[in-house]
VMD Tcl script that draws the C-alpha trace (Angstrom):
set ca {
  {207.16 192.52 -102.45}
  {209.78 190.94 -100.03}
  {207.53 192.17 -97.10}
  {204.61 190.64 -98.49}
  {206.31 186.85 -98.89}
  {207.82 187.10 -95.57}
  {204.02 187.34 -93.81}
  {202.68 184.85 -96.23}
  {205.63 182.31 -95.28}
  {204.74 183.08 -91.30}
  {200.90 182.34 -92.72}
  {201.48 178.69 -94.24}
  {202.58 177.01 -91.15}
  {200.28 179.04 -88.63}
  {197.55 177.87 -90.42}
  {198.41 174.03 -91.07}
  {199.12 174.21 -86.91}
  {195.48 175.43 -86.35}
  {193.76 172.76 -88.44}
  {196.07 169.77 -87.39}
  {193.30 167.01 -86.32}
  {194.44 164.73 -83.40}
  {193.60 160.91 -82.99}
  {192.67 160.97 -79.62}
  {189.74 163.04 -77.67}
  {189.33 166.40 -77.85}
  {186.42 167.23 -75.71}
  {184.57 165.91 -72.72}
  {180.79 167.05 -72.88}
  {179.47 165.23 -69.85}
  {180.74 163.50 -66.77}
  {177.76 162.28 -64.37}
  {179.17 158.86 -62.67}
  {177.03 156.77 -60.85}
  {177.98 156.00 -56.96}
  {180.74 153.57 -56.50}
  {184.12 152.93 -54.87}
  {186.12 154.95 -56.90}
  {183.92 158.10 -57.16}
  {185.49 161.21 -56.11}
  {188.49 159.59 -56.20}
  {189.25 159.20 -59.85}
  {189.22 162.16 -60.97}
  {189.65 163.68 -57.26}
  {187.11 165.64 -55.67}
  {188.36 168.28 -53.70}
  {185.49 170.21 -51.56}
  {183.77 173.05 -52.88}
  {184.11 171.50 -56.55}
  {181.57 172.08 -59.34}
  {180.29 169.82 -61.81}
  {182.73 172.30 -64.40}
  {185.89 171.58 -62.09}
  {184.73 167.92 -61.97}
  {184.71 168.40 -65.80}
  {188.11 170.18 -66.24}
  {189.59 167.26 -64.14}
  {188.14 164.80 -66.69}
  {189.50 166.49 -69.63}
  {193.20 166.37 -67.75}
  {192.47 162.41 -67.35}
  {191.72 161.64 -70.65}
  {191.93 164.22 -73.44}
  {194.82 163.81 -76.08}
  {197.34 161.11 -75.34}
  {197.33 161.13 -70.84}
  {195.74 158.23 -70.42}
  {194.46 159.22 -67.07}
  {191.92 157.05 -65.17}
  {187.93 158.57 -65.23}
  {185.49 155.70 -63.23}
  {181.83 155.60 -64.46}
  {180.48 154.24 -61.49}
  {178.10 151.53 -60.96}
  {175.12 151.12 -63.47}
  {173.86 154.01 -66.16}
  {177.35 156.42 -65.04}
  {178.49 157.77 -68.10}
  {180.53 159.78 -69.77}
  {180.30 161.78 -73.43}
  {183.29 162.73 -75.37}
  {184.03 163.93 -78.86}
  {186.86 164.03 -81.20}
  {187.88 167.42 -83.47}
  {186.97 165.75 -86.99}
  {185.00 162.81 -88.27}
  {185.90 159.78 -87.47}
  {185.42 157.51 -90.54}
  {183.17 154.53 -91.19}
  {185.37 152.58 -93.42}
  {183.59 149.10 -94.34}
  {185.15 146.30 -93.12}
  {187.77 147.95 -90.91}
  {187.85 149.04 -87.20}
  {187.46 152.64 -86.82}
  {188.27 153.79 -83.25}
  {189.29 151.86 -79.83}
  {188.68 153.01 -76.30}
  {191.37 152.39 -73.94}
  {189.96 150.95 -70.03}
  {191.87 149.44 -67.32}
  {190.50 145.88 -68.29}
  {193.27 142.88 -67.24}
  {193.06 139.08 -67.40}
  {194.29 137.54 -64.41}
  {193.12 134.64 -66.31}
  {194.27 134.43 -70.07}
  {193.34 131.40 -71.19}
  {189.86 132.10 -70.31}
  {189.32 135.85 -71.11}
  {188.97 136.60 -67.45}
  {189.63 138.77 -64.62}
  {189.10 142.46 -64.17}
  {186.66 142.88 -67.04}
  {184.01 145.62 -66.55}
  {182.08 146.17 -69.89}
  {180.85 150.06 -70.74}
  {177.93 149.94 -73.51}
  {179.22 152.14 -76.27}
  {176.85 154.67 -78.50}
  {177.78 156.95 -81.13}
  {176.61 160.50 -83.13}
  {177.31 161.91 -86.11}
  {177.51 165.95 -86.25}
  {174.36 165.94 -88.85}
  {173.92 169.71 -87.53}
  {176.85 170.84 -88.03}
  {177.21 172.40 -84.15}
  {179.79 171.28 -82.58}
  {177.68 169.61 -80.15}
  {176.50 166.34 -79.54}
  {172.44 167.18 -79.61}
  {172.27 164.71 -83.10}
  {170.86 161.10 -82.34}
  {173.24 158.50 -80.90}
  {173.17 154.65 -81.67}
  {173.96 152.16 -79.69}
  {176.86 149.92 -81.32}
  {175.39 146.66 -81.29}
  {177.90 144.35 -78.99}
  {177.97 140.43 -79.06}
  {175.39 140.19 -76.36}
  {173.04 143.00 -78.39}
  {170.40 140.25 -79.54}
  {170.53 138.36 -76.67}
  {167.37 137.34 -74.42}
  {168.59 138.24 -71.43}
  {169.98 141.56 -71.94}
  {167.33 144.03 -71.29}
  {166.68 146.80 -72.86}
  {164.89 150.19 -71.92}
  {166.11 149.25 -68.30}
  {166.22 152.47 -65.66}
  {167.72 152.36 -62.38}
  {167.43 155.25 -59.57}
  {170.28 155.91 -56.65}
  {169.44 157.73 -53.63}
  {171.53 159.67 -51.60}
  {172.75 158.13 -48.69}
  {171.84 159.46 -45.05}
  {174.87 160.44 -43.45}
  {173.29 159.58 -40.20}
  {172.04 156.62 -40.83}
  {173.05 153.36 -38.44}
  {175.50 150.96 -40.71}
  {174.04 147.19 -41.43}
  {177.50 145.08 -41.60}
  {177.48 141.79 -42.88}
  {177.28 139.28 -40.71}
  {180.10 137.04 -42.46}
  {181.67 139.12 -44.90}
  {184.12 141.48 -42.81}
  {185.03 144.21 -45.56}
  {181.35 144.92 -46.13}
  {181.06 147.42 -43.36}
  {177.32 148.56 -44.59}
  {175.30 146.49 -47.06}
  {172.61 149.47 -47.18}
  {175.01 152.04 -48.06}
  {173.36 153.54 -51.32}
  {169.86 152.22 -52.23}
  {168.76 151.67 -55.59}
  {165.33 150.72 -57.11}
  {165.12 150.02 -60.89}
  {161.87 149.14 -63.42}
  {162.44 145.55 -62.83}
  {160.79 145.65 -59.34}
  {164.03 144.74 -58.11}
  {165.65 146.96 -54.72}
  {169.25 146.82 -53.86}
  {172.31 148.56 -52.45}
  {175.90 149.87 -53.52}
  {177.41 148.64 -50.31}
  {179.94 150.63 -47.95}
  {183.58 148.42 -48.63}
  {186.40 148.97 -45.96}
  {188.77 148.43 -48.69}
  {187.58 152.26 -49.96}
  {186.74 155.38 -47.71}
  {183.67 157.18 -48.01}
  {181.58 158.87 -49.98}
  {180.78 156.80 -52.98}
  {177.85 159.18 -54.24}
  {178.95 162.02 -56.18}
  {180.04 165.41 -54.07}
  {179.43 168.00 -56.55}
  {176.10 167.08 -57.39}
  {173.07 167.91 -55.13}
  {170.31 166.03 -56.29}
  {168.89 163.43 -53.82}
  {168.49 160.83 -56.50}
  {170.22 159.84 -59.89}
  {168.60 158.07 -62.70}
  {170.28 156.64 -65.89}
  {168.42 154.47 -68.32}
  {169.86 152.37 -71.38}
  {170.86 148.76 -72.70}
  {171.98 146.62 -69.24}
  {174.15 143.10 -69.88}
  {173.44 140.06 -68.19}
  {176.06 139.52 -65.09}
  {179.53 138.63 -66.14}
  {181.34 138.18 -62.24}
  {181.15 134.49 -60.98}
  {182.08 134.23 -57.05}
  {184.76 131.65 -57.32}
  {185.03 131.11 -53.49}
  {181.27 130.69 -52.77}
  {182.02 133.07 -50.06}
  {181.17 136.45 -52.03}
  {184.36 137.47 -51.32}
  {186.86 136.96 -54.20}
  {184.84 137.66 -57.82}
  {186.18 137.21 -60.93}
  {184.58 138.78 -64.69}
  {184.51 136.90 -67.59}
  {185.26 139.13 -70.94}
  {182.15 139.36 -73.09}
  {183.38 138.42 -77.00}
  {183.40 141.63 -78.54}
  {181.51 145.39 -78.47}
  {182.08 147.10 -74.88}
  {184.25 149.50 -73.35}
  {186.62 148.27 -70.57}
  {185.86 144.28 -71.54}
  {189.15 143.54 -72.42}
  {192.78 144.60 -72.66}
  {193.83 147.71 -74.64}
  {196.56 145.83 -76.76}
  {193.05 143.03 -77.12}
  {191.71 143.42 -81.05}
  {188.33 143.11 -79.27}
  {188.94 146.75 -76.96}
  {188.32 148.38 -80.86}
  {184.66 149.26 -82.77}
  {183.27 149.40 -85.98}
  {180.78 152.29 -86.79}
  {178.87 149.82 -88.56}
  {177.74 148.18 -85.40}
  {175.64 150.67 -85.13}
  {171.72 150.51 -84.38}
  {168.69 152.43 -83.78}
  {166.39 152.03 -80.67}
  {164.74 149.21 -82.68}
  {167.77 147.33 -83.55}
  {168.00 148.22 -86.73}
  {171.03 148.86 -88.51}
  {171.56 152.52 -89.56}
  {174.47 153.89 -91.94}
  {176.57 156.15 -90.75}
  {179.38 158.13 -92.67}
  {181.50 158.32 -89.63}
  {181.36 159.83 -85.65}
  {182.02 162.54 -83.98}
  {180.87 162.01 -80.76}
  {181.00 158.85 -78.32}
  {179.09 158.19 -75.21}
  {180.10 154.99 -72.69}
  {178.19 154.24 -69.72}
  {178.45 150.89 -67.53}
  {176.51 148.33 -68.88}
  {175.89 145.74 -66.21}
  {174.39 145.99 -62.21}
  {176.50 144.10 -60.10}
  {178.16 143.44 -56.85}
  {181.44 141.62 -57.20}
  {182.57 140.93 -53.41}
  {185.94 142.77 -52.25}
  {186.30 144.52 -56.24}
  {182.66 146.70 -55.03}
  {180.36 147.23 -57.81}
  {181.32 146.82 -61.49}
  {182.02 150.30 -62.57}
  {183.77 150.83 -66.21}
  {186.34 152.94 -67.06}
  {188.02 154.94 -69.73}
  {191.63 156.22 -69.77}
  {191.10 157.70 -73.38}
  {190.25 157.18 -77.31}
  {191.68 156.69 -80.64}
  {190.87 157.44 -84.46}
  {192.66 154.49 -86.24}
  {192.21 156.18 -89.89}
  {193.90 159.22 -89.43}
  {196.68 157.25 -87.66}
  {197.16 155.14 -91.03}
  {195.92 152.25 -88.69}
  {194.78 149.39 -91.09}
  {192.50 146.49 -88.54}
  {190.42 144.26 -90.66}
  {187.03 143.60 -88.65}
  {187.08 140.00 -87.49}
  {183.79 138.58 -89.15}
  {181.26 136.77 -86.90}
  {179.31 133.95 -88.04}
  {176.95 131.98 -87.24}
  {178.00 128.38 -88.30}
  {179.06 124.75 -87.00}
  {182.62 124.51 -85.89}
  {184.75 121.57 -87.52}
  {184.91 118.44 -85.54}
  {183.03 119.98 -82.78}
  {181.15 117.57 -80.35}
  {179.62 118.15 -76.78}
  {177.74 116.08 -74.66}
  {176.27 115.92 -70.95}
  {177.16 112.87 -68.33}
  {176.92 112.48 -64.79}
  {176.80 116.32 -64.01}
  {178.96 117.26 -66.50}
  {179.01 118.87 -70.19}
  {182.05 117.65 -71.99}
  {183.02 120.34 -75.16}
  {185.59 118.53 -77.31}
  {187.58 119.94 -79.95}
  {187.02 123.81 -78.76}
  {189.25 126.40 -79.16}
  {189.02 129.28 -76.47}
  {185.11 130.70 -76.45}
  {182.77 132.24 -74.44}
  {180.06 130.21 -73.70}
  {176.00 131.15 -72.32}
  {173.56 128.09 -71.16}
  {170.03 129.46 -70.85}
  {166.76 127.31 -69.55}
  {163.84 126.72 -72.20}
  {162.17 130.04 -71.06}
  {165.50 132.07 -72.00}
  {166.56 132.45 -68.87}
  {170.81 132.87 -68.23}
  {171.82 130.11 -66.04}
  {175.49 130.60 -66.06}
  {178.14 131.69 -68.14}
  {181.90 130.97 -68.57}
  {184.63 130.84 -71.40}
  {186.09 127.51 -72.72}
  {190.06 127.22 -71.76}
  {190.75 124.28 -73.85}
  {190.18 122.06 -76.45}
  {188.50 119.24 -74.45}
  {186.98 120.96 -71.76}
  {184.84 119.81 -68.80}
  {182.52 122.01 -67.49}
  {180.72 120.82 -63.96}
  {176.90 121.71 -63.81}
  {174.46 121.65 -60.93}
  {171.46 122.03 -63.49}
  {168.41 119.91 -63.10}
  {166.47 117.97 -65.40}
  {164.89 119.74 -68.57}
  {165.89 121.28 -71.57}
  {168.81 123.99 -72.17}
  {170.24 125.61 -74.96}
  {173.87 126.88 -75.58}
  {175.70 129.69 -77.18}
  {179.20 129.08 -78.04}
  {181.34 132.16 -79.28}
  {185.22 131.75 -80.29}
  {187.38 134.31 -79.57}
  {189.77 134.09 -82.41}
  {186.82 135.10 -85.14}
  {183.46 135.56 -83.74}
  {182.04 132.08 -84.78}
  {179.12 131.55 -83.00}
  {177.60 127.75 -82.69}
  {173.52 127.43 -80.82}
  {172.48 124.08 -80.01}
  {170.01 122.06 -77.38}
  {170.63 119.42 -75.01}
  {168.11 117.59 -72.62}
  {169.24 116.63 -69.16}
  {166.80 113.83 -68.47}
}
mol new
graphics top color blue
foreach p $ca { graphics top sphere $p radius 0.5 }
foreach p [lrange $ca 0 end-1] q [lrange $ca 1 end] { graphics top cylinder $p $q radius 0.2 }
display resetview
């Protein structure tokens, strides 16, 4: 009888080790990064490595609590993790954040390094272990927008190692503008250019395939050149719903499962997650930064931390003692808290963007007479305000 308790007290606490769940990731499924500057680089590739080192590395990066850097790439480069237990939809509450390496250089205006990953989800509905269930796209704050296309699909090809560089003629860290062609099913052709800032090779060295294609949801540009030079970039944070679009300690770097949609838009209901999939959302060449390329440095399950986040509601409704108006090449937005801000032509077309800093603030136009609309956003609790002004 003593023998018997003694195994049975060994038993108890062997087994409550073996089924204790951790917050953070537990698995990477897939890696497959789309060329840019930091490609082979973080994690390192180290010659003769195979897409399973490449996917050890990642899991040293980023699973449990390392907070290691993993780059996406430029558009489509993604990356599919999983946790080792449900993650909860719990109404009203976040349920998980993903940690980036977003910064503001510019607080007051949601700005700076700001490079936002589109974020799906799955739920283990088979039971597997694997994430072959359908994801959903969690529905971000520029989702429903006009100029956010969906269904896009871009293609890389392999650069020639012998082919002759093409430097720019004015911008002197741009040492070959037709580095890495790309060709997407917009009819539009461009290039991940060669930047002396970052050696060689951007496309990835353990894969062998001539060309890479990714398809999904792509965002409108966020990067304005602020020198007019395309030299010195900077991103403006998009309000809420993408990975690596702003600061970790930021209330808006954390989800809610109930964003979730179907490849119509429509809003499914999902008990919780298992499995999350980020790839960069948005095709664009920001000067000396290279191409905006997101990236993850890990995940967390709030709920089974005890974390408590109340969702910050977004509405759609006026904003008290608001009042804009255009003169002499200027819109004037008075009595504004900090927002982010889209003006679009009367075909739906993005003209600019740019976040509000202040209460009474002055925002210089070059736009031409005819009608425009604006969507305001605040920060501080997702009001949104839509309106029309005429620039006669």
């Amino acid at each position: 009888m003593k023998k018997i308790t003694i195994i049975l007290n060994f038993l108890i606490p062997f087994c409550a080790l073996s089924f204790a769940q951790s917050p953070y990731i537990h698995k990477v499924f897939e890696y497959k990064p789309a060329p840019g500057i930091n490609v082979n680089n973080y994690p390192k590739y180290e010659e003769g490595d195979t897409q399973d080192d490449m996917l050890r590395k990642v899991e040293e990066a980023i699973v449990g609590n390392e907070k290691g850097v993993v780059t996406l790439g430029a558009y489509g480069g993604y990356i599919v993790f999983g946790f080792d237990h449900l993650v909860e939809n719990i109404p009203g509450k976040y349920d998980f954040k993903i940690w980036g390496n977003a910064y503001y250089s510019n607080p007051s205006l949601n700005a700076g390094s700001c490079e936002p990953g589109i974020v799906m989800v799955s739920f283990d509905a088979n039971g597997n272990g694997i994430p072959d269930d359908p994801w959903f796209e969690l529905a971000g704050s520029e989702y429903y927008k006009p100029e956010t296309i969906k269904n896009y699909e871009i293609t890389y090809c392999k650069p020639d190692t012998n082919k002759i560089p093409t430097p720019h003629p004015n911008i002197w860290f741009l040492t070959d503008t037709s580095y890495i062609k790309w060709v997407d099913n917009q009819g539009d052709v461009g290039y991940v250019a060669l930047n002396a800032h970052k050696k060689p090779p951007y496309y990835p060295q353990w894969m062998s395939e001539d060309t890479l294609v990714f398809a999904g949801t792509k965002l409108v540009n966020n990067g304005r050149d602020e020198t007019g030079l395309g030299i010195l970039y900077v991103q403006y944070a998009f309000p809420w719903g993408y990975a690596d679009n702003h600061p970790n300690d930021h209330i808006r770097s954390n989800y809610d499962i109930d964003w979730a949609v179907d490849e119509q838009g429509k809003k499914v209901n999902l008990p919780g997650i298992h499995f999350v999939k980020v790839y960069t959302g948005v095709n664009q060449y920001c000067g000396l930064w290279g191409e905006t390329s997101t990236e993850i440095t890990g995940a967390e399950d709030f709920h089974i931390q005890g974390i408590d986040i109340e969702v910050l509601a977004v509405k759609t409704e006026p904003f008290p003692n608001f009042k804009s108006y255009y003169a002499q090449g200027k819109i004037v937005f008075e009595n504004f808290e900090n927002s982010f801000c889209s003006i679009y032509n009367i075909n739906g077309q993005i003209m600019d963007i740019f976040n509000i800093s202040s209460s009474n603030y002055i925002y210089k136009t070059n736009l031409v007479t005819g009608i425009y609309f604006i969507t305001v956003q605040r920060y501080k609790d997702a009001k949104m305000q839509r309106f029309k002004f005429v620039i006669y």
